[in-house]
C-alpha positions in Angstrom: -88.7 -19.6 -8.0 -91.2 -17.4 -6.0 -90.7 -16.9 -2.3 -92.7 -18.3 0.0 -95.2 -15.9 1.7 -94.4 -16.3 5.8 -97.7 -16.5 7.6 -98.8 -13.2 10.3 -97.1 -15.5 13.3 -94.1 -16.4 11.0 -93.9 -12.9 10.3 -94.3 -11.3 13.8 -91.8 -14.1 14.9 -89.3 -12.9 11.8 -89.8 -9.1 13.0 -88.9 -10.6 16.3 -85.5 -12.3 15.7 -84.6 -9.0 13.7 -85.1 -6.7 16.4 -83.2 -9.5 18.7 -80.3 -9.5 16.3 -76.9 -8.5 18.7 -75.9 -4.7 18.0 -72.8 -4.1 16.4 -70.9 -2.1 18.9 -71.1 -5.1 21.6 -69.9 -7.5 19.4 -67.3 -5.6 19.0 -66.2 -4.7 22.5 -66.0 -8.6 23.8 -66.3 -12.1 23.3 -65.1 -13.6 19.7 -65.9 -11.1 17.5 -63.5 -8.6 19.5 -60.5 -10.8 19.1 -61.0 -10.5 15.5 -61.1 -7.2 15.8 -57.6 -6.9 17.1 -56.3 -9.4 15.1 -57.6 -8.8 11.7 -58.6 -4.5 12.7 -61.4 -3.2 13.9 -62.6 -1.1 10.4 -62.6 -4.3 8.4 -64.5 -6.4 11.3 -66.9 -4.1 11.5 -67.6 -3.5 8.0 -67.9 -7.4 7.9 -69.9 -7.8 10.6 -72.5 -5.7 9.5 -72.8 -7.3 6.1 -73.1 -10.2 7.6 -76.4 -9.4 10.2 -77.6 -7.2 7.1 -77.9 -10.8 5.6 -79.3 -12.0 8.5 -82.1 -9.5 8.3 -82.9 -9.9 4.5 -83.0 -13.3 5.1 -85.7 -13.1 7.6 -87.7 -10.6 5.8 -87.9 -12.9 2.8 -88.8 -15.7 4.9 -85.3 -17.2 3.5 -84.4 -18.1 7.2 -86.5 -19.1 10.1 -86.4 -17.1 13.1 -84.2 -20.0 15.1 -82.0 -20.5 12.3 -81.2 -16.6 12.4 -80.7 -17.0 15.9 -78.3 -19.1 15.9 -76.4 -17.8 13.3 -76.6 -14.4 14.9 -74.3 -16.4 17.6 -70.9 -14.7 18.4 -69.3 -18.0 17.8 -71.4 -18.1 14.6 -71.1 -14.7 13.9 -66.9 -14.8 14.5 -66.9 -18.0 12.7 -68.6 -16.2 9.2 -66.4 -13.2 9.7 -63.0 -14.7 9.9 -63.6 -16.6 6.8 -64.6 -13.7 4.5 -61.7 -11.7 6.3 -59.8 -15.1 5.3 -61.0 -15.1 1.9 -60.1 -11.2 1.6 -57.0 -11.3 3.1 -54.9 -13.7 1.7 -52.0 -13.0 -0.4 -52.8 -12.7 -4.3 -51.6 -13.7 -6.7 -51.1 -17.7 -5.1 -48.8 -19.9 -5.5 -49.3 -23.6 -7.9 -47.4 -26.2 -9.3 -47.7 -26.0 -12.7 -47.4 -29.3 -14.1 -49.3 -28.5 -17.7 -46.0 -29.1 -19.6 -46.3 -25.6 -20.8 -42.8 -23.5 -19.7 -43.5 -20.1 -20.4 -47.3 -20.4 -19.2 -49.3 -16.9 -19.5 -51.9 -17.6 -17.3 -49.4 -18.7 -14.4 -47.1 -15.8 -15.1 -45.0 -16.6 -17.8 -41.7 -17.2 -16.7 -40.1 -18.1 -13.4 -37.2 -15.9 -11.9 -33.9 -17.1 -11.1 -33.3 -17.2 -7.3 -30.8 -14.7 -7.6 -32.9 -12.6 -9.7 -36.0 -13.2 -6.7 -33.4 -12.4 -4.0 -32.9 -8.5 -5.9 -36.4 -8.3 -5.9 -36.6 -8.9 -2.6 -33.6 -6.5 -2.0 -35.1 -3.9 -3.9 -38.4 -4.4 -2.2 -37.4 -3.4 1.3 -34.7 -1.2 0.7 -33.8 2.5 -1.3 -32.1 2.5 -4.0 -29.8 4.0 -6.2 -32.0 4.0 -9.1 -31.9 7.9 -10.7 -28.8 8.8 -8.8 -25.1 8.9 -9.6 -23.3 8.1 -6.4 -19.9 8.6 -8.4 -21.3 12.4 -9.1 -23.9 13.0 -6.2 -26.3 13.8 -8.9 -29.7 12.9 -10.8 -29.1 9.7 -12.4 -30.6 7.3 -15.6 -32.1 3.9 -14.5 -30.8 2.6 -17.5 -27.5 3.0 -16.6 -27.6 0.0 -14.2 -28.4 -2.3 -17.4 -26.4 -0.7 -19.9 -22.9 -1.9 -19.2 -24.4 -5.2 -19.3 -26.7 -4.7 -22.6 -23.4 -3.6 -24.2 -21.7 -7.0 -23.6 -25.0 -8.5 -24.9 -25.2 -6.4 -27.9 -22.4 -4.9 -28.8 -22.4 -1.5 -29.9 -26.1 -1.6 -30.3 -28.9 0.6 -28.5 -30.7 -0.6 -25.3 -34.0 1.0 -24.0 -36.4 -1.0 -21.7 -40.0 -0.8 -21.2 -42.8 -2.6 -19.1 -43.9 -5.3 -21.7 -42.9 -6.0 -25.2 -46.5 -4.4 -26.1 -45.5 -1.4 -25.0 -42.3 -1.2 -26.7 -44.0 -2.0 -30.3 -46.5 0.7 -29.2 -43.8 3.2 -28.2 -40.8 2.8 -31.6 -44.4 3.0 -34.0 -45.0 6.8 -32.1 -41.4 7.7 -32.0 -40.6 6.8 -35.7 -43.8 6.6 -37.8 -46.6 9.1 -36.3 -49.0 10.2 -38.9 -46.8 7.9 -41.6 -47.1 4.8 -42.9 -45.7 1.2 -41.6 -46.0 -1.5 -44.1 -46.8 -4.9 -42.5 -47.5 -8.4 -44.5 -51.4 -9.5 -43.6 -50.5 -12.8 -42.6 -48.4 -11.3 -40.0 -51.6 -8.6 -38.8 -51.5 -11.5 -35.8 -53.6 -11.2 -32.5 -52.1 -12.8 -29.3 -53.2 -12.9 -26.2 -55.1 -10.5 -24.1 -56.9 -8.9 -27.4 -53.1 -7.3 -28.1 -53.3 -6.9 -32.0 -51.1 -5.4 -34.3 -53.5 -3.0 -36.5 -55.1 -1.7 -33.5 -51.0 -0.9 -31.7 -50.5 1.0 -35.4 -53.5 3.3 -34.6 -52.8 4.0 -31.0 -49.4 5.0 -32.1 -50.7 7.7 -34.4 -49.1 5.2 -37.7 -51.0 4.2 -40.7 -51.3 0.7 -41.7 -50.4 -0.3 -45.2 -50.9 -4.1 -45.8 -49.0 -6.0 -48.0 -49.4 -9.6 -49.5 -51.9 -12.0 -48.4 -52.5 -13.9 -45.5 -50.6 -17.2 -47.0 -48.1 -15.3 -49.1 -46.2 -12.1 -48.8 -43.3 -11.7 -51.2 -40.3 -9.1 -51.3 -41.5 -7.2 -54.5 -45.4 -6.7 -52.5 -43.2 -4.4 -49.9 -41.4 -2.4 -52.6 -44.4 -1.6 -54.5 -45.6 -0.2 -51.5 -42.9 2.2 -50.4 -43.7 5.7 -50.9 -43.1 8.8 -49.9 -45.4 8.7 -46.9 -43.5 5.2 -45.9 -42.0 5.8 -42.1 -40.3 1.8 -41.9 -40.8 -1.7 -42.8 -42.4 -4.1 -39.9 -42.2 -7.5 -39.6 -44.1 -9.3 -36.9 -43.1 -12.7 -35.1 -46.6 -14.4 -35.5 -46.1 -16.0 -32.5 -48.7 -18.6 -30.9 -49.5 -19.7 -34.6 -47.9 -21.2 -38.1 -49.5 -21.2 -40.8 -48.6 -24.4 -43.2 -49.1 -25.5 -46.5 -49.0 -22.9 -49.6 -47.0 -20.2 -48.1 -44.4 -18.0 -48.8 -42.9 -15.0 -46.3 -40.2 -12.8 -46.8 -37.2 -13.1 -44.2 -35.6 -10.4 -42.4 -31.9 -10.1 -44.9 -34.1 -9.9 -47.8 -36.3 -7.2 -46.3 -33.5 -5.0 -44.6 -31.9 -5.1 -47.6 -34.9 -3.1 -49.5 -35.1 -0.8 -46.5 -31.7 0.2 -47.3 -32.3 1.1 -50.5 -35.3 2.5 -49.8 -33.9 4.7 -46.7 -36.3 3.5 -43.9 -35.7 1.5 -41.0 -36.4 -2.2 -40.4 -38.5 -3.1 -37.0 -38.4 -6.7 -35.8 -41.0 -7.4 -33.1 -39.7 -10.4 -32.2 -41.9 -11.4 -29.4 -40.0 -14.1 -27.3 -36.4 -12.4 -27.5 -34.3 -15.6 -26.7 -30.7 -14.7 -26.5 -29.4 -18.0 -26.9 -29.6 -20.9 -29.6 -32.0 -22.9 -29.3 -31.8 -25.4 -32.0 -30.0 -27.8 -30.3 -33.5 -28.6 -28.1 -35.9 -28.6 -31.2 -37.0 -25.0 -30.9 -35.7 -24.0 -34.7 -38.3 -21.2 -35.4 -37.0 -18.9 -32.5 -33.9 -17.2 -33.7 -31.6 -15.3 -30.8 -32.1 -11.5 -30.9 -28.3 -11.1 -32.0 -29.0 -13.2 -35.4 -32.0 -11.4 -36.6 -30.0 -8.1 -35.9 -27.1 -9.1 -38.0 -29.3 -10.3 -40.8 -30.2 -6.7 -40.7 -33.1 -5.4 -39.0 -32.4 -1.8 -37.9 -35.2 -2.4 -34.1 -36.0 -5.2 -32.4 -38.5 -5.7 -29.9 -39.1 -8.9 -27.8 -40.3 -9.3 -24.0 -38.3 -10.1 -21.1 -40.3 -12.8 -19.5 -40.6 -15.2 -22.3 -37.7 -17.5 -23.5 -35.0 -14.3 -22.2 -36.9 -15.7 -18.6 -36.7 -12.5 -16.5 -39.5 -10.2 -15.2 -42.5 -8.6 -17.6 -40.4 -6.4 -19.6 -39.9 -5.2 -23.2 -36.5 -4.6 -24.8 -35.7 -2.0 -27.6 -32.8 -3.1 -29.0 -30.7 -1.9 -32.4 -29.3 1.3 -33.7 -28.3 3.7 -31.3 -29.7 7.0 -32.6 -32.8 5.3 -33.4 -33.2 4.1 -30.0 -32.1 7.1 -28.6 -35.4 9.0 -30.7 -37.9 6.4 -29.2 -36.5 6.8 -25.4 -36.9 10.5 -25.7 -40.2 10.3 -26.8 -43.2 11.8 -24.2 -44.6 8.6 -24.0 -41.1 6.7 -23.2 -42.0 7.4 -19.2 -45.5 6.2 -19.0 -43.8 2.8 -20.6 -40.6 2.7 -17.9 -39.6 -0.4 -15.6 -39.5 0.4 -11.8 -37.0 -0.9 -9.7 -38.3 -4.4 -9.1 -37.8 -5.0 -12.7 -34.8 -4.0 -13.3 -32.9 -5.6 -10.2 -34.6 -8.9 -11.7 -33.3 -7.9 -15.0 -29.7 -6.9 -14.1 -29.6 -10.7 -12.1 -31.0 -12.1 -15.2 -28.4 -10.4 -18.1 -25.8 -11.4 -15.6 -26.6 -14.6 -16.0 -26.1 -14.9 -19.8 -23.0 -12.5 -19.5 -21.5 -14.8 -16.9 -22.2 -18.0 -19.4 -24.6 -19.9 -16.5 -27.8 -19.1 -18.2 -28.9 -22.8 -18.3 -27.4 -23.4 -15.3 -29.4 -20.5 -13.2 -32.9 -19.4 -15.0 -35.5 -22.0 -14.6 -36.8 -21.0 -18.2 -33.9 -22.8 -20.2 -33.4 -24.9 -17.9 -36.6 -26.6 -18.1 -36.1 -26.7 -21.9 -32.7 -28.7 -21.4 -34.3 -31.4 -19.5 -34.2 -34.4 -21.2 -37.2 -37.2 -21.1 -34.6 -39.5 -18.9 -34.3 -36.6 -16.3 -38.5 -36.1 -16.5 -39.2 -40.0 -16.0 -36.7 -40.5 -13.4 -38.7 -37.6 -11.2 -41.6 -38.7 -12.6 -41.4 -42.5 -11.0 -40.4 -41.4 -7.7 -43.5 -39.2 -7.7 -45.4 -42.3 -8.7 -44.3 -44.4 -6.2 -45.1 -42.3 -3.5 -48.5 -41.9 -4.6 -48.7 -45.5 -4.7 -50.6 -46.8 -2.1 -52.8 -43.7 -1.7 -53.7 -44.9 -5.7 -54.1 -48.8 -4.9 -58.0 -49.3 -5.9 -58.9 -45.1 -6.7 -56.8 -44.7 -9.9 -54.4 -46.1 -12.1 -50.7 -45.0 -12.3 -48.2 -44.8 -15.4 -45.7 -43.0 -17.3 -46.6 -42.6 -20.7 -44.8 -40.7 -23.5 -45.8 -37.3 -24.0 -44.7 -33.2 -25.5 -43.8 -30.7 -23.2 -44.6 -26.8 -25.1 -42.4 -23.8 -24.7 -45.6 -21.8 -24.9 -46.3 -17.6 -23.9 -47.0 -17.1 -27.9 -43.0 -18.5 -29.0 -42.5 -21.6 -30.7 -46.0 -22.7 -31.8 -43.9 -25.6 -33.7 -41.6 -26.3 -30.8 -42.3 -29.4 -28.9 -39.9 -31.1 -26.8 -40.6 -35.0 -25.5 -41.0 -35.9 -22.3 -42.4 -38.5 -19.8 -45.8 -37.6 -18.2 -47.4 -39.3 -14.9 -50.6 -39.9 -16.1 -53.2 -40.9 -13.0 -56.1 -42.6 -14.3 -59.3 -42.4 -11.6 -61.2 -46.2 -11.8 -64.5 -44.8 -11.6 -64.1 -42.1 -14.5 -64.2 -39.3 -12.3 -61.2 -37.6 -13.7 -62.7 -34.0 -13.4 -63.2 -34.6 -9.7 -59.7 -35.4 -9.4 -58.8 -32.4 -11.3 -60.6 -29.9 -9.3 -59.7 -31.1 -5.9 -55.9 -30.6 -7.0 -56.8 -26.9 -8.6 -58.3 -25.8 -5.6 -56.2 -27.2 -3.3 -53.2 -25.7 -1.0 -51.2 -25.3 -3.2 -53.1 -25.3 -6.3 -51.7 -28.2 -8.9 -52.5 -27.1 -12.5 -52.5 -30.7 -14.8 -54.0 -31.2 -18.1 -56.9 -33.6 -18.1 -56.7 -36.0 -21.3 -58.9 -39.0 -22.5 -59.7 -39.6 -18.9 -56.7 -38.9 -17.6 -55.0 -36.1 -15.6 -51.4 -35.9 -16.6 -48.3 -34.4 -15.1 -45.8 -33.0 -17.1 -42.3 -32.4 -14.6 -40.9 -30.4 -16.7 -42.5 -27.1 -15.5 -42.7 -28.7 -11.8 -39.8 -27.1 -9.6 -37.4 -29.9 -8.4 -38.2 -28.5 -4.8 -42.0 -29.1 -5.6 -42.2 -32.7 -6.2 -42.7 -34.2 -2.8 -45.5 -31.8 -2.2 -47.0 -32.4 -5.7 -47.7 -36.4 -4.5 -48.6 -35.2 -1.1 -51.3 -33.1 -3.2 -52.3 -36.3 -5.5 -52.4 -38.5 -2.6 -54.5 -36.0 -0.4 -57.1 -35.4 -3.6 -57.1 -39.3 -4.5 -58.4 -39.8 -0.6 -60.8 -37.2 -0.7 -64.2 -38.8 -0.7 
């Protein structure tokens, strides 16, 4: 669209407003503007302000905005008004806050997992306070910040190696350097997986300095393909938890005894990157793909890597776990320091391993609890949500409970669904995607899923604490014009 040419009195009325807009420096000195100033500081006010007159002036010149409509935005009130939104807007504390209620446990794009409280109150600790992290107070001397997870890594995994890194990427990136730079790792191709945030496994080998030997197909990878491939040039054996997908039908993979068994005889290592790194059981709740990190370790695998801030439900981390001279060569390498946790991580980790040391793990992390909820426990939270909501509903939307799967989700478990009861609100007039966007952008956010014209609610990932503020949300967007 082409802008209107103003006429010559427009135009000398435009010029004008401009020169009549308020100077900076008064604004700033008294009046609305210079409470701002001292309550939001004077650099960022200013900074603000003039943006905002600059827009002022361009809107004039273009003949965008009259001359009395510039005025009386150029109004301190006005002008105070503008700034303390975009100061608002700036300002406000990032990442925020939301319910999730999408069903999905270990969510990635809500931050994966959620800590324990005791695990948040270290943080917190750690936060505001110094701490012992590189020093010995026993000897009064330089100190490893492993050593405040190792006694309890050693009750996890017995006699095993522990190093820990700053995400599970990281840790697959930094054993491929230390152990197979300028050498060969044989992977299976239907395991040459992509998860999320572009990470994929070919491209890890060639930052490492490794070379990529594929084995098998995509469907069917079978011992005797990785023994023909062992060579001279072979540094280890990897197998890859595929992670956010299966694939089904006419398939055949090799399992971790079988393969540790030919890296025995073939004298290289096994490396596991097992992605999700549960250290408990979890077959008992339907999740019967994700094996606990001890199992796959006893089966045979020499490494293995998994996050801590998946099913293990602590802070972004990735774990190094499995024969100690071997761990010992990948936390020595250069690279091991540019990969290290800070101290935030591991006060949340050492509250988390306690946890599973102490035997409360489904008692105290939110992760596994939500997985032990049973549909009973959902519905039951569910109704009481529903009947709050109820009159704010009566003649907008309709309300029921309806049968539904809750996903463990973060790339673990693509086959691992457990039931549960979902509120599903149902809008009269069709306008579900309304509905949904008033809750996303609401205070708090609420994250649903929207399905078949309906937005459903999923309690499972909703913190008991939230639900009475989850119906306050529904019943505020359901009023909303």
């Amino acid at each position: 669209m082409k802008t209107r040419k103003p006429k010559r009195s427009e135009a000398r009325a435009a010029a004008d407003a401009r020169r009549s807009l308020p100077p900076v420096g008064l604004l700033l000195e008294r009046g609305p503007v210079a409470r701002l100033a001292r309550r939001w500081g004077r650099p960022l006010v200013a900074d603000l302000l003039r943006g905002a007159l600059e827009e002022l002036r361009e809107g004039l010149e273009s003949g965008v905005l009259g001359a009395a409509e510039a005025a009386r935005r150029a109004g301190p009130a006005e002008l105070a008004q503008a700034i303390e939104a975009r100061a608002r807007g700036l300002l406000a504390p990032r990442p925020r806050s939301v319910i999730n209620a999408t069903g999905v446990i270990v969510h990635t794009n809500l931050g994966r997992a959620v800590l324990s409280p005791e695990a948040a109150r270290r943080v917190a600790e750690a936060a505001q306070a110094y701490m012992d992290l590189e020093y010995d107070l026993e000897r009064g001397r330089r100190g490893q910040r492993m050593a405040h997870l190792a006694p309890l890594a050693a009750r996890l995994f017995p006699g095993r190696g522990v190093h820990v890194v700053n995400n599970n990427a990281a840790a697959v990136l930094l054993v491929l350097r230390a152990l197979a730079r300028r050498r060969e790792v044989v992977v299976s191709r239907g395991e040459l997986v992509e998860i999320g945030g572009a990470f994929r496994i070919p491209e890890i080998l060639s930052a490492s300095g490794a070379r990529l030997r594929e084995v098998g197909t995509t469907n069917r990878t079978r011992l005797a393909d990785y023994e023909a491939a062992i060579g001279p040039r072979t540094a280890l054996l990897l197998k890859v938890h595929t992670s956010n997908f299966r694939i089904v039908g006419f398939t055949e993979e090799t399992g971790v005894d079988a393969l540790a068994g030919l890296a025995r005889r073939a004298g290289v290592p096994l490396v596991v990157d097992w992605g999700s790194g549960d250290l408990v059981d979890l077959a008992g709740l339907g999740i019967r793909d994700e094996l606990p990190v001890d199992e796959i370790l006893a089966r045979g695998a020499d490494l293995v890597t998994f996050s801590g801030d998946k099913l293990l439900g602590g802070p972004q981390a990735g774990f190094i776990v499995g024969r100690p001279e071997l761990v010992a060569r990948v936390a020595r390498d250069p690279l091991a320091r540019a990969c290290r946790v800070d101290r935030l991580a591991i006060a949340a980790l050492h509250a988390t391993l306690a946890a599973y040391v102490r035997g409360c793990a489904f008692r105290e992390i939110p992760t596994l609890r939500m997985l032990a909820l049973t549909p009973r426990q959902i519905a039951r939270r569910a109704r009481a949500v529903m009947e709050r909501v109820a009159s704010a509903a009566e003649g907008r939307a309709k309300l029921r409970l309806v049968d539904g799967v809750s996903r463990t989700g973060g790339g673990s478990s693509p086959l691992g669904e457990r039931p549960t009861k979902l509120l599903a609100v149902i809008p009269e007039r069709g306008h579900v995607a309304r509905l949904e966007r008033a809750l996303r952008r609401g205070e708090p956010p609420v994250i649903g899923r929207v399905h078949e014209g309906a937005l459903l609610f999923d309690l499972r990932t909703v913190l008991p604490e939230q639900d009475a503020v989850l119906a306050a949300r529904i019943e505020q967007a359901l009023d909303e014009p």
